[in-house]
Each structure stands twice: as structure tokens, then as C-alpha cells.
C-alpha positions as a Markdown table, in Angstrom:
| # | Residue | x | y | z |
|---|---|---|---|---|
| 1 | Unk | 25.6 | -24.8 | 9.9 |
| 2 | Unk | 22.6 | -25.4 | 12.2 |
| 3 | Unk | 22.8 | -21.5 | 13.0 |
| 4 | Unk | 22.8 | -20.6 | 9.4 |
| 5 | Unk | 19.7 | -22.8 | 8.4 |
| 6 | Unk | 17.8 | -21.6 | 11.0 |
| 7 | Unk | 18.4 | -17.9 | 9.9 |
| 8 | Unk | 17.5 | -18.9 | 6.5 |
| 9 | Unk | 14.2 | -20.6 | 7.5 |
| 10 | Unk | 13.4 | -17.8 | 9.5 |
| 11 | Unk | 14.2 | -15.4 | 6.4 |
| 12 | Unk | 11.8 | -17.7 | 4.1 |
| 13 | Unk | 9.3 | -18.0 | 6.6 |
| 14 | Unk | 9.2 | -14.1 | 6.5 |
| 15 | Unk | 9.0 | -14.0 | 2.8 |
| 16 | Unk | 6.0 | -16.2 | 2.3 |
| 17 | Unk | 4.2 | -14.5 | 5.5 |
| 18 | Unk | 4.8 | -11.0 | 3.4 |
| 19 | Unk | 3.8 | -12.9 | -0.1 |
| 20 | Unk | 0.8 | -14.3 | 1.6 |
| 21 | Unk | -0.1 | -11.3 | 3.3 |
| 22 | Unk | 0.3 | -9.1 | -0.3 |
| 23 | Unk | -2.4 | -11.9 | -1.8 |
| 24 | Unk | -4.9 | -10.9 | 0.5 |
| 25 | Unk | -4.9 | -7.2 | 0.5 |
| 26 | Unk | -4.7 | -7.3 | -3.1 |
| 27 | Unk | -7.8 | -9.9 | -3.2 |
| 28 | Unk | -9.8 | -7.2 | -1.0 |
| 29 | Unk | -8.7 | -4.8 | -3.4 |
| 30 | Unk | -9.7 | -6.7 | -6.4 |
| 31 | Unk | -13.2 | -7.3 | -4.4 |
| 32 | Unk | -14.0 | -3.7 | -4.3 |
| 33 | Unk | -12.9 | -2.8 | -7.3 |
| 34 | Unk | -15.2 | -4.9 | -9.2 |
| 35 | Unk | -18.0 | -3.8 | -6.8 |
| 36 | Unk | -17.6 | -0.4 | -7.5 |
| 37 | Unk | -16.5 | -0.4 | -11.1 |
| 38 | Unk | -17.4 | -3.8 | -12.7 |
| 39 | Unk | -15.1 | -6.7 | -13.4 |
| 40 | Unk | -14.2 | -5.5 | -17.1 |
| 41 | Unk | -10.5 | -3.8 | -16.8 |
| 42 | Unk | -10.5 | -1.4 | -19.6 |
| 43 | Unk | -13.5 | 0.4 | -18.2 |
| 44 | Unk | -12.1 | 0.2 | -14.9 |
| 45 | Unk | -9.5 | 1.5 | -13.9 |
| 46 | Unk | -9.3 | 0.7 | -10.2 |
| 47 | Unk | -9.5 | -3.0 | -11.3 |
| 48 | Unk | -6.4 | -2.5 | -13.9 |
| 49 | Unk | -4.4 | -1.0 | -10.9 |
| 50 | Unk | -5.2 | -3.9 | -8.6 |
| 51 | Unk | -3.9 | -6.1 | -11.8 |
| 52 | Unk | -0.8 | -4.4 | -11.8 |
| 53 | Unk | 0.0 | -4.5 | -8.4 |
| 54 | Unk | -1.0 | -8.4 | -8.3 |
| 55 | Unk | 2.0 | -9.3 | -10.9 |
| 56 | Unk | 4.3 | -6.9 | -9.0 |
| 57 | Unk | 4.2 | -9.3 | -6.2 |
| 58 | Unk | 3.9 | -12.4 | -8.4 |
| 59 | Unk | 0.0 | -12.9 | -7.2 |
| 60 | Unk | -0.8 | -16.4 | -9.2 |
| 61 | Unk | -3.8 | -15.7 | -11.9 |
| 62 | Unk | -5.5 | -18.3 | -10.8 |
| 63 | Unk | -6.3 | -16.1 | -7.4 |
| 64 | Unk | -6.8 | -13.1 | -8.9 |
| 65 | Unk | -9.6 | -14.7 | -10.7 |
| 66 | Unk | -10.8 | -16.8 | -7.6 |
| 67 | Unk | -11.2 | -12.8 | -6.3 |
| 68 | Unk | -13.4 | -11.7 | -9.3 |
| 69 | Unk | -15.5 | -14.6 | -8.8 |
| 70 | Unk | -15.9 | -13.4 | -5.3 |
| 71 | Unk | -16.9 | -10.1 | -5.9 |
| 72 | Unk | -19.3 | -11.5 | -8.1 |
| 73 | Unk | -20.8 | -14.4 | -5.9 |
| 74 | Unk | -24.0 | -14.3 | -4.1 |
| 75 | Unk | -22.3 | -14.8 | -1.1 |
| 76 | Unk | -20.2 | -11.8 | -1.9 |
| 77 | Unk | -18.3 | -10.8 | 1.8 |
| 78 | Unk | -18.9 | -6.4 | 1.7 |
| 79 | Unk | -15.5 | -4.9 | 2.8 |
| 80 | Unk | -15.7 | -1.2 | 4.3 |
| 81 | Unk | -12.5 | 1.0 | 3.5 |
| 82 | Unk | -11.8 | 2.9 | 7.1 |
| 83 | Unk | -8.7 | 4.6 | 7.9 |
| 84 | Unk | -7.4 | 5.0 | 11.9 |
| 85 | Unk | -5.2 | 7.4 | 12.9 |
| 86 | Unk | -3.1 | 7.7 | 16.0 |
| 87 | Unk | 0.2 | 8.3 | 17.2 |
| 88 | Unk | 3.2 | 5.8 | 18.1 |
| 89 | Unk | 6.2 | 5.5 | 20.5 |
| 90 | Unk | 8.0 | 9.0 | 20.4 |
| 91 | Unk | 5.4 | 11.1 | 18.9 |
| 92 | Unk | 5.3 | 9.3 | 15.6 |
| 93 | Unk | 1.9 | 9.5 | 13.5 |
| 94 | Unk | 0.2 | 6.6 | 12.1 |
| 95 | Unk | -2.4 | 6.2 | 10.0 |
| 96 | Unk | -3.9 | 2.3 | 9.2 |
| 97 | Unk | -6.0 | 1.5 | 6.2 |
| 98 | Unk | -8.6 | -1.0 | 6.6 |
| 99 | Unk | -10.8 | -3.1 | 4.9 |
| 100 | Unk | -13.3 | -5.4 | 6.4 |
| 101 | Unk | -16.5 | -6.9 | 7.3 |
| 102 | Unk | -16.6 | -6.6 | 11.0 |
| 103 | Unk | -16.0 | -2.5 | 12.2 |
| 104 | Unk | -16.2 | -3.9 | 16.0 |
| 105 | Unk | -13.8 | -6.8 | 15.8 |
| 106 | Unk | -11.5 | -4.2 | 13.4 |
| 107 | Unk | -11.1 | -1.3 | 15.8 |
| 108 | Unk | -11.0 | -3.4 | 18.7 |
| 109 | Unk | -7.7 | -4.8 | 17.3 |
| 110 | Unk | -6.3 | -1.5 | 15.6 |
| 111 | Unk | -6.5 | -0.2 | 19.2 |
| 112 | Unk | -5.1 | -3.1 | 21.1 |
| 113 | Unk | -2.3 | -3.1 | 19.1 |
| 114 | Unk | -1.5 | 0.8 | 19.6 |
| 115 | Unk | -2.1 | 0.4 | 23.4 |
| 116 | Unk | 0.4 | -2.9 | 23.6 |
| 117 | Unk | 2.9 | -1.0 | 21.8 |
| 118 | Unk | 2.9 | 2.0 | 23.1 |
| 119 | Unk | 0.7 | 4.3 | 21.2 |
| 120 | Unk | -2.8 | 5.8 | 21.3 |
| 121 | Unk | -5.3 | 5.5 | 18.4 |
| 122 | Unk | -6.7 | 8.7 | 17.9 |
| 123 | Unk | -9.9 | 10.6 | 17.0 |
| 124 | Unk | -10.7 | 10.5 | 12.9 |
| 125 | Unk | -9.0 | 14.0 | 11.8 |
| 126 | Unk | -5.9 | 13.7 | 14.4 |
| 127 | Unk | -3.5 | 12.6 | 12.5 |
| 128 | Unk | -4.3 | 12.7 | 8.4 |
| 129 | Unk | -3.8 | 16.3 | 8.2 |
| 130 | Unk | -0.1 | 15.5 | 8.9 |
| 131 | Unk | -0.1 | 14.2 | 5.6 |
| 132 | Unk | -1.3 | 14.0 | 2.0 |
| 133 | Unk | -3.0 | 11.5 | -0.2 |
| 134 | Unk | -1.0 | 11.1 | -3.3 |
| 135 | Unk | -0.9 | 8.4 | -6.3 |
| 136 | Unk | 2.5 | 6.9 | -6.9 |
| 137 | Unk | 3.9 | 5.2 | -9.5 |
| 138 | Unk | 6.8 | 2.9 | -10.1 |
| 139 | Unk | 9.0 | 2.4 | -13.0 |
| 140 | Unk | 11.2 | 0.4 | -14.5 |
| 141 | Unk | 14.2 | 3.2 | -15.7 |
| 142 | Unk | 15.1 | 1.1 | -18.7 |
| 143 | Unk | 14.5 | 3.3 | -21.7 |
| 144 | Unk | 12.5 | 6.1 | -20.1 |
| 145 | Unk | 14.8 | 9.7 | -19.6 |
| 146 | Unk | 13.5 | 11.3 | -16.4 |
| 147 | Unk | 13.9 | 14.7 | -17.8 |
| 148 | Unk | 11.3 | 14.1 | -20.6 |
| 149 | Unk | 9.0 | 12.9 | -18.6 |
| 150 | Unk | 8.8 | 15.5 | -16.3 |
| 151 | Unk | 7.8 | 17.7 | -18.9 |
| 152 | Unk | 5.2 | 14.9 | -20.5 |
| 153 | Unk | 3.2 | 14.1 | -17.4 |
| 154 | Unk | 3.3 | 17.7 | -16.0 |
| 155 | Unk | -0.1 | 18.2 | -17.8 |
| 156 | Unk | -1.6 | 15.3 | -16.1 |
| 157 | Unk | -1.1 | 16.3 | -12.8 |
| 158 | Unk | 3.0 | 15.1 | -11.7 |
| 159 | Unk | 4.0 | 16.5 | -8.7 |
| 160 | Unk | 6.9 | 14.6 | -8.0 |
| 161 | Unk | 9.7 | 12.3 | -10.0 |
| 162 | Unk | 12.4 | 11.2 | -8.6 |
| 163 | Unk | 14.6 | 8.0 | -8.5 |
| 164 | Unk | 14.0 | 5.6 | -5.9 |
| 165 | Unk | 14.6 | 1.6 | -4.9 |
| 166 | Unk | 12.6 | -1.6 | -5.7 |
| 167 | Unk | 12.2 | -4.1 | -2.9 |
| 168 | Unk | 14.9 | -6.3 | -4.0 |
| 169 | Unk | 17.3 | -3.3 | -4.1 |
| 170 | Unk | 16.9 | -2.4 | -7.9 |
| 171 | Unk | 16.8 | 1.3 | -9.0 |
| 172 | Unk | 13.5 | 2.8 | -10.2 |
| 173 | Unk | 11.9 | 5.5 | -11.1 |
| 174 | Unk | 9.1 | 6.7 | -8.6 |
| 175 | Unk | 6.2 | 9.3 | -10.2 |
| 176 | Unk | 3.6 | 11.1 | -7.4 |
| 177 | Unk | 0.4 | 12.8 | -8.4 |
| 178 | Unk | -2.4 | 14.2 | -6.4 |
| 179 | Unk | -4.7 | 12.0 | -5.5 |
| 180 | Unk | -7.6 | 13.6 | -7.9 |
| 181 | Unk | -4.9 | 12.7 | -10.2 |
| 182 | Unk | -4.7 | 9.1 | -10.3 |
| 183 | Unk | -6.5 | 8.6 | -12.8 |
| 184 | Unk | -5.4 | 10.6 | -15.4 |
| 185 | Unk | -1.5 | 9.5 | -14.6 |
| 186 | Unk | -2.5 | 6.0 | -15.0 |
| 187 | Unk | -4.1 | 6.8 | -18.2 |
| 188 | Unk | -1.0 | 9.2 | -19.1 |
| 189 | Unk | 1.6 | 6.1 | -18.5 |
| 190 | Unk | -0.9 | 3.7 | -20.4 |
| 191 | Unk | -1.0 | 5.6 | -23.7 |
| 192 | Unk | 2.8 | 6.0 | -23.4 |
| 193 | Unk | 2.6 | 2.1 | -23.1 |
| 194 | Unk | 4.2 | 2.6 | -20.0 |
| 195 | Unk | 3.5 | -0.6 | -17.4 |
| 196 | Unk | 4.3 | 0.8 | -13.7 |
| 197 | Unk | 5.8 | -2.0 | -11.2 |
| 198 | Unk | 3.3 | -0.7 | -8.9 |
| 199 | Unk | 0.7 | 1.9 | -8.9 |
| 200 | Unk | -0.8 | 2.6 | -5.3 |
| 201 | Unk | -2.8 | 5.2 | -3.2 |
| 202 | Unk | 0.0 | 6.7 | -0.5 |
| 203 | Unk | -0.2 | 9.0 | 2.7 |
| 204 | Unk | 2.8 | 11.4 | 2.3 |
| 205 | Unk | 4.1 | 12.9 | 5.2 |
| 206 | Unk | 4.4 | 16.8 | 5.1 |
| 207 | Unk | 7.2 | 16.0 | 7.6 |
| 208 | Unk | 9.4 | 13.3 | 9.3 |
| 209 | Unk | 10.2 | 12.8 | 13.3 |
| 210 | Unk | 14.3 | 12.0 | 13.6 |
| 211 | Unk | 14.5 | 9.3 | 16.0 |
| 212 | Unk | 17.7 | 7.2 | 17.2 |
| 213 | Unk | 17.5 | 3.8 | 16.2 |
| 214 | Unk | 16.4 | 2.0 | 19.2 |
| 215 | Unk | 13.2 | 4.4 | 19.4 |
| 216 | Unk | 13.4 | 3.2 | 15.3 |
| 217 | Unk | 12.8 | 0.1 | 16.4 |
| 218 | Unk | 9.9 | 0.6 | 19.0 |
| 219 | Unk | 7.9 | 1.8 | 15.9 |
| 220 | Unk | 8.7 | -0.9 | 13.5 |
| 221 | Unk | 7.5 | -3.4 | 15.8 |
| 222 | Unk | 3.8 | -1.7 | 16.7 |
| 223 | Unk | 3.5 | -1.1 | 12.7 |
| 224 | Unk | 4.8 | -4.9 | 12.0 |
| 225 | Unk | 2.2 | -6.3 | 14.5 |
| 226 | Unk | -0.6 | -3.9 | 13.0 |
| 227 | Unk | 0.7 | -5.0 | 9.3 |
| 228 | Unk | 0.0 | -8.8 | 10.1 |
| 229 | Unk | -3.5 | -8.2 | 11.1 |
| 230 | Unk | -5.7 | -9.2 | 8.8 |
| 231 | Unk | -7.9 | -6.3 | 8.5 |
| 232 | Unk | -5.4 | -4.4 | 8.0 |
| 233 | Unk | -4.3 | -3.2 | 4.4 |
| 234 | Unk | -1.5 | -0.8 | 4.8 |
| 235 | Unk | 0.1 | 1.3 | 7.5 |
| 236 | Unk | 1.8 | 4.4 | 6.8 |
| 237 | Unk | 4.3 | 6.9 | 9.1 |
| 238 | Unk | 6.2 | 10.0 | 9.5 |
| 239 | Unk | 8.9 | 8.4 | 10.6 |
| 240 | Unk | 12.1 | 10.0 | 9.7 |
């Protein structure tokens, strides 16, 4: 029994960690947003995103807010967007999106935390050409026929539908637009009072590296330890 607790601790532990670290990108997020685009939602639409994505992870209102107020403060903390690129154990490309207040203490990190586990953080340009910035979108199936929608969001710039799975394991549907296209996909899936699960900014890989599961694992744990840094928004791979 003692065994079993401690594995379920562990697991919990893990979950809040994730929650916790989901509130604060989502908070920086919100922060820029409003910078950029004002804190009303229906003119903008990076903040409506950001809204989205906070009840996706079950983000409590009240800190959503406590972010607008933020962004709106005096004391308001600026948070530069910078992406680094470099490679991981067994040739596998990386590319980290930032968001801070300190580029020194930020790359510093980013680059011990390639070097400890066994990669190399690269030059700007090394690495994103490996893949491409896309929007994706994802659904709730219930009621919604892939086939028509495929030929209703077409015109706004779909790329790519296909079916996926939800964190918890549930089927979805998963939409992909070009970047240039986020907006008018959002828009498309608003006036079709369509409300994604999630609707985020993704690096696509053109191509995945096959690796066994033990050189799996060597990845996992350099892009865990760059995940829990707290500059650090999201990390994204081409590993197969």
C-alpha cells in the first residue's frame, strides 16, 4: 500500500507542477496580448486565444484577470518573445520559445540545460528551417462531420484536418493552418460558433528522427528539464 501511495503522490505532484506551469505561460501570454492588442477580447483576437486556452487547462478567472491587471499596471514586467534553436541527444532538433524579462539569465539557462543533457544550442536560423510555423486547432468531434469541414474552412486557409487525442485520452479533431492564417481560422470557427479546446501557435516538423526508446528517453528528459524553466514557454521536436 505504502508503494502505491507514493506512486500516486508522485503522479499528483506531477499534475499540479504541469497545472501550475500551464498558469504561467498562459499569464505571459495574456500579458502580451493585452500589450499588443488591448485588453478588450472582441477586438483582439490574440487575447480571445489566450482565453481559450486558459479554460482548456481549467486556469481559475480570478488569475486570468489578476494577468490583465498586470499588463495594465504601472509596474507592468515587459516580456520579450525569443525562440532558441539547437539540437538534442541523437541528432534531434529543438526549438524553445521564450518569454522573459532578463535575455542574459534566459539564454544562460536555455544553454546549460542543452549542454547538461547532451545537446548544443545552436545559432538563430539552425534549426527553424527544419520546420514550419502553423496554427492548430482543437475540437471537440461531437456534432461536427470532418468531411464538411474540410471543404468549409478550405477558404480560410486549412491545411490540415485530421483526428487526433486530448490529454486525457479523448478523441478530437485537430485543424492546422498557416501561420498567416490564424486569424482568419479562428474567426472562421467563431462564426460557425465553433469553441476550439485549444488554439495555439505550433512548430511542425517537415520530418521526424526514428529513435529506439532508450535514446527516446535521453530527449524527453533534456526537453522536460527545459519545460520546467520558467522562461521557458514551450519546446517543440522532430522527434519521431
Amino acid at each position: 500500500m505504502g508503494r502505491i501511495f507514493e506512486v500516486r503522490k508522485a503522479s499528483m505532484f506531477a499534475r499540479w507542477d504541469k497545472m501550475a506551469k500551464n498558469f504561467t505561460r498562459i499569464g505571459k501570454e495574456i500579458i502580451i496580448a493585452v500589450k499588443a492588442g488591448g485588453s478588450d477580447p472582441n477586438s483582439n483576437a490574440a487575447l480571445r486565444r489566450c482565453f481559450q486556452n486558459a479554460r482548456s487547462v481549467g486556469m481559475p478567472k480570478d488569475r486570468v484577470e489578476a494577468a490583465i491587471k498586470r499588463a495594465q499596471g504601472k509596474e507592468l514586467v515587459n516580456y520579450d518573445e525569443i525562440l532558441y534553436e539547437g539540437y538534442g541527444p541523437h541528432g534531434v532538433a529543438l526549438l524553445v520559445e521564450t518569454a522573459t524579462d532578463n535575455h542574459v539569465r534566459t539564454v544562460a539557462n536555455v544553454k546549460s540545460h542543452f549542454n547538461k543533457g547532451g545537446g548544443t544550442l545552436g545559432n538563430s536560423g539552425s534549426v527553424a528551417f527544419q520546420f514550419k510555423k502553423m496554427g492548430v486547432f482543437k475540437l471537440k468531434p461531437e456534432g461536427l462531420n470532418a468531411e464538411d469541414m474540410e471543404l468549409e474552412l478550405i477558404d480560410f486557409g486549412l491545411e490540415e484536418l485530421g483526428e487526433g487525442t486530448g490529454e486525457n485520452g479523448e478523441d478530437i479533431l485537430v485543424v492546422r493552418c498557416g501561420f498567416t492564417d490564424f486569424g482568419n481560422m479562428q474567426k472562421a470557427l467563431e462564426d460557425k460558433n465553433i469553441t476550439p479546446i485549444s488554439a495555439e501557435v505550433e512548430w511542425i516538423p517537415g520530418t521526424t528522427v526514428p529513435l529506439t526508446d532508450e535514446q527516446a528517453a535521453d530527449v524527453s528528459k533534456l526537453i522536460e528539464k527545459l519545460e520546467q524553466d520558467d522562461d521557458v514557454q514551450k519546446v517543440f521536436h522532430n522527434m519521431g
